[in-house]
N, C-alpha and C positions, 0 to 999 in steps of 0.2 A: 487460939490463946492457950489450949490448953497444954500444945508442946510446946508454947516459948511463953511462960507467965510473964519474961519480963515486957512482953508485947503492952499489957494492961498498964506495965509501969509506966513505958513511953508512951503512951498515948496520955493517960493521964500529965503528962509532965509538959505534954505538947497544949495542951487544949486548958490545962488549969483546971483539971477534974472534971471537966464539963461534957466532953467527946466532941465530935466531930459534926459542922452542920452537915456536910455533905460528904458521902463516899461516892465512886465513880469504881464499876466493876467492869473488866476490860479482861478479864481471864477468860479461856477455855477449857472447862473442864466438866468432868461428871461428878466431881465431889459439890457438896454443898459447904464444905468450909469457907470460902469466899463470903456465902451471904452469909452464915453466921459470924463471921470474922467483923462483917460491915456492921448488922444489930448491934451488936456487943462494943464498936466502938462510934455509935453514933449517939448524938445528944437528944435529948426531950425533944419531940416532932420536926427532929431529922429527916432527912433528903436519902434515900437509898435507889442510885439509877445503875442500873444496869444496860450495858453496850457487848457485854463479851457472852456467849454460849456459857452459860450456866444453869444449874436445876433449880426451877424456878419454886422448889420446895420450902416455903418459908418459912417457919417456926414462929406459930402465933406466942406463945411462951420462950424465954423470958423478956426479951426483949420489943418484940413488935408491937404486940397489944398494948404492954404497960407504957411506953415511951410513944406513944400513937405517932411509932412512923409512917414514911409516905414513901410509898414505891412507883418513881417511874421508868419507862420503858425507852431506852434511844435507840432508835436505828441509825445504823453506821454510818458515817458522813455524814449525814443532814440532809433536810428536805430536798426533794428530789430523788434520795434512791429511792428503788425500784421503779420511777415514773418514767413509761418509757419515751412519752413524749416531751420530758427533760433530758435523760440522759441519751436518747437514740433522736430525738426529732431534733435538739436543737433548742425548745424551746423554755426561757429561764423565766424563772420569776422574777416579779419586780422588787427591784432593791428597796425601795421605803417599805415594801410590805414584808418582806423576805429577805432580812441582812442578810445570813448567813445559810448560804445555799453549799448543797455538798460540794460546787467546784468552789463558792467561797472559802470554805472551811480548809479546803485542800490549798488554795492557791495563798490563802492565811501562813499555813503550818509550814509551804515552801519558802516563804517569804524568811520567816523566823530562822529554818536552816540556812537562807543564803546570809541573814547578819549576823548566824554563828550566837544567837541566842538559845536555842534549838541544838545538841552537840549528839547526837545520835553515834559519835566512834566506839563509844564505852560500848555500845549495845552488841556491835557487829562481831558475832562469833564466828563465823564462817566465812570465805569469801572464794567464791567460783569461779571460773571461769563460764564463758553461756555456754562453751562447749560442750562444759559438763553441767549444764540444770539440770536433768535426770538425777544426778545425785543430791542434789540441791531438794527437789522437789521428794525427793523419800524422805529427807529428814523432817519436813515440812508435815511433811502425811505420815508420820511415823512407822514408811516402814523401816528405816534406818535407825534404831535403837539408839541415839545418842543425843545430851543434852546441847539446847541450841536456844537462841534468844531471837537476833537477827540475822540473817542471811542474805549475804552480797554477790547482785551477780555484774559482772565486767563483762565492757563488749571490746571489740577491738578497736584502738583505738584512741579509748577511752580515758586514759594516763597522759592525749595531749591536747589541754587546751587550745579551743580555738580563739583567734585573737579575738581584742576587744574592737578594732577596729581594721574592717575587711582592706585586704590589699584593694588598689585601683583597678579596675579590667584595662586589660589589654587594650590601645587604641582608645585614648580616653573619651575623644568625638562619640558622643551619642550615635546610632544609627538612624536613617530619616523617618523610620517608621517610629511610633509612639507606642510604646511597650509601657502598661499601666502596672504602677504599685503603690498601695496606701501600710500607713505603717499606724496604725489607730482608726478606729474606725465608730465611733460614737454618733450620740444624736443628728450632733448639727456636721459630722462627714455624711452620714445615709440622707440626711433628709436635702442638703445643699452641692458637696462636692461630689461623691461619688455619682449622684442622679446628672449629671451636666458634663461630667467627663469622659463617660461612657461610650457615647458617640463620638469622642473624638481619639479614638485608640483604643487597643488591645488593655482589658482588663485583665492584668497576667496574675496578679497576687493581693491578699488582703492578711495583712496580722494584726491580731490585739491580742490584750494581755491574758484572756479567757479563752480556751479552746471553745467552748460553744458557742462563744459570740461570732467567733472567726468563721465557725460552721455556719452558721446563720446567715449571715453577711454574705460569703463567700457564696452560699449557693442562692439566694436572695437578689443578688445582684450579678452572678453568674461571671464570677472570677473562674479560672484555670485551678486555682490552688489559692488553700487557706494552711496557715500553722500561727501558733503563739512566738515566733523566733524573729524578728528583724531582720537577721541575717542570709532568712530564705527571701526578702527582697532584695537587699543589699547586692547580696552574689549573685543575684540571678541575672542572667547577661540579656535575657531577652527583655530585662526592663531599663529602660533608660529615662523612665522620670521617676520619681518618688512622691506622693503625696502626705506630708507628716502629719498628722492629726491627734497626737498624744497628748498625754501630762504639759503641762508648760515647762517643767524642771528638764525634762526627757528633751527638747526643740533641738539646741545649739548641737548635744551630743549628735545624736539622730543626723542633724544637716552635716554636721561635718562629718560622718562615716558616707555621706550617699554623695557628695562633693565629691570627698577620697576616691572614692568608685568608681566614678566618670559618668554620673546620673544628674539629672535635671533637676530641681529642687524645688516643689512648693511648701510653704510653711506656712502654718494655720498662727496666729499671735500668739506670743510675742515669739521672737527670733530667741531670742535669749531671756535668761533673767539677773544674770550676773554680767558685769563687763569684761572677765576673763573670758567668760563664753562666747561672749560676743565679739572679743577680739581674733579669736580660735577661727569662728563662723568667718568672720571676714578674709580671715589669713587663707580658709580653704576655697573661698569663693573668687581670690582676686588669682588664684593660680590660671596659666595658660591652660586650662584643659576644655574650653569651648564650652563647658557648663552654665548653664543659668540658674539664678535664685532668687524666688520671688516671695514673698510675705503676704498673708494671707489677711487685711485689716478688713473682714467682714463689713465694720457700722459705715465706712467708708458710701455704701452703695444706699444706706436708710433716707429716705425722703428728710428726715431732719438734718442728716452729716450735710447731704448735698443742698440745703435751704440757710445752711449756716456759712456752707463757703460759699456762696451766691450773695450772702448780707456783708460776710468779713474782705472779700474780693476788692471790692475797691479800695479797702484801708490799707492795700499794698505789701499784709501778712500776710507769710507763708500758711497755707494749710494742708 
């Protein structure tokens, strides 16, 4: 504040004279301007957390003591870093206990970029190619003297979209072996489908929307391969059924890319949620390509499903 006073004006003009509950410090640096920057513009038993390499040098005067702030400390990501048996074993916390786990946090912030709430271009000062990250990586580590924000690196490649919906393989006909792929993989896929499928073919691939869950699953159940991508069951030619077990919103898309494909289709409830989707589903499933699609109505097999169509049977309804 002391080289730009008009910093005191904005903030006051911001806050209504009052300051700010909360600062968040995100810099790297060996100056201590940052925290003094944060006292000075936080209000009466203010919030001051720091997440960036900073000197953790505080100044009881003027601001800390008399405004009895409160300093806490975040480590980066969120729970889970450094735990090796979250981030190397695999093993997550439980979401009621633990919303916001550091792949939460991460797969939050990707989400934000992909609906463009999130616009990260203003930031990008640099941009590489991988061939040259060496240079990339000096200006990072300062041995390359020059000022930098964000740094982009490009692989090849990378400038063309892949489709949103995979070409068909070659020879639409399934082959007669049973090449396994689950596309979601939650509670009731572990503890019902994927246990009962196992035996009857090749577990070749499992995705869900968390790289650790996939890790988990995947070596839990002793898949070939696991990733977060759809598309690495999609295209993969050694599987020719699909098992979808996602979001319900996600069903109709999903079935109709693994249709397209020339893949066997089971679907957990419902097929669709809308009736353009469902009409879509239907359009990909009546085509000649020897495919089958089945619909996954779990309650169907519950001692009460099957005690109701046993009472309603004779009244000549369908059930």
């Amino acid at each position: 504040m002391r080289e730009d006073p008009g910093l005191a004006v904005a903030f006051d003009a911001f806050t209504g004279g009052h300051g700010f509950d909360a600062v968040i410090i995100t810099a790297a640096t060996q100056s201590s301007d940052p925290v003094e920057l944060a006292t000075a513009s936080l209000r009466q038993k203010g919030v001051l957390v720091i997440v960036g390499a900073v000197p953790m040098n505080i100044p009881r005067e003027p601001h800390f003591y008399k405004k009895e702030l409160e300093l806490k400390i975040s480590c980066s990501y969120g729970p889970g870093r450094y735990d090796h048996t979250y981030e190397e074993g695999g093993q997550d916390y439980p979401y009621g206990y633990v919303r916001w786990t550091e792949n939460r946090n991460m797969a939050a912030f990707v989400k934000l970029l992909e609906n463009r709430t999130v616009d990260v271009q203003p930031l990008i000062t640099h941009v590489f190619g991988i061939e040259e990250a060496e240079r990339a990586y000096d200006l990072v580590t300062g041995k390359t003297p020059e000022r930098h924000i964000a740094i982009l690196l490009k692989y090849p490649g990378s400038q063309t979209p892949r489709p949103s919906t995979p070409p068909p393989v070659s020879g639409a006909a399934p082959s007669p072996s049973v090449g396994i792929g689950f596309v979601g993989a939650g509670s009731f896929a572990q503890k019902f489908l994927i246990p009962f499928v196992r035996d009857q073919g090749d577990l070749v691939a499992v995705v869900t929307s968390r790289g650790i869950t996939a890790k988990s699953v995947g070596e839990k159940f002793k898949f070939r391969s696991y990733s977060t991508e759809p598309r690495d069951v999609l295209e993969n030619p050694a599987i020719n059924t699909v098992f979808i077990a996602t979001r319900h919103d996600t069903h109709a898309q999903l079935a109709v890319a693994a249709l397209e494909a020339g893949k066997h289709v089971f679907v957990e409830k419902p097929l669709a949620i809308r009736e353009d989707e469902f009409a879509r589903v239907v359009e990909a499933a009546q085509r000649d390509s020897g495919c089958r699609l089945m619909v996954g109505f779990n309650r169907r097999f519950s001692p009460l499903a099957r005690r109701a169509f046993e009472v309603f049977q004779p009244l000549g309804g369908r059930c």
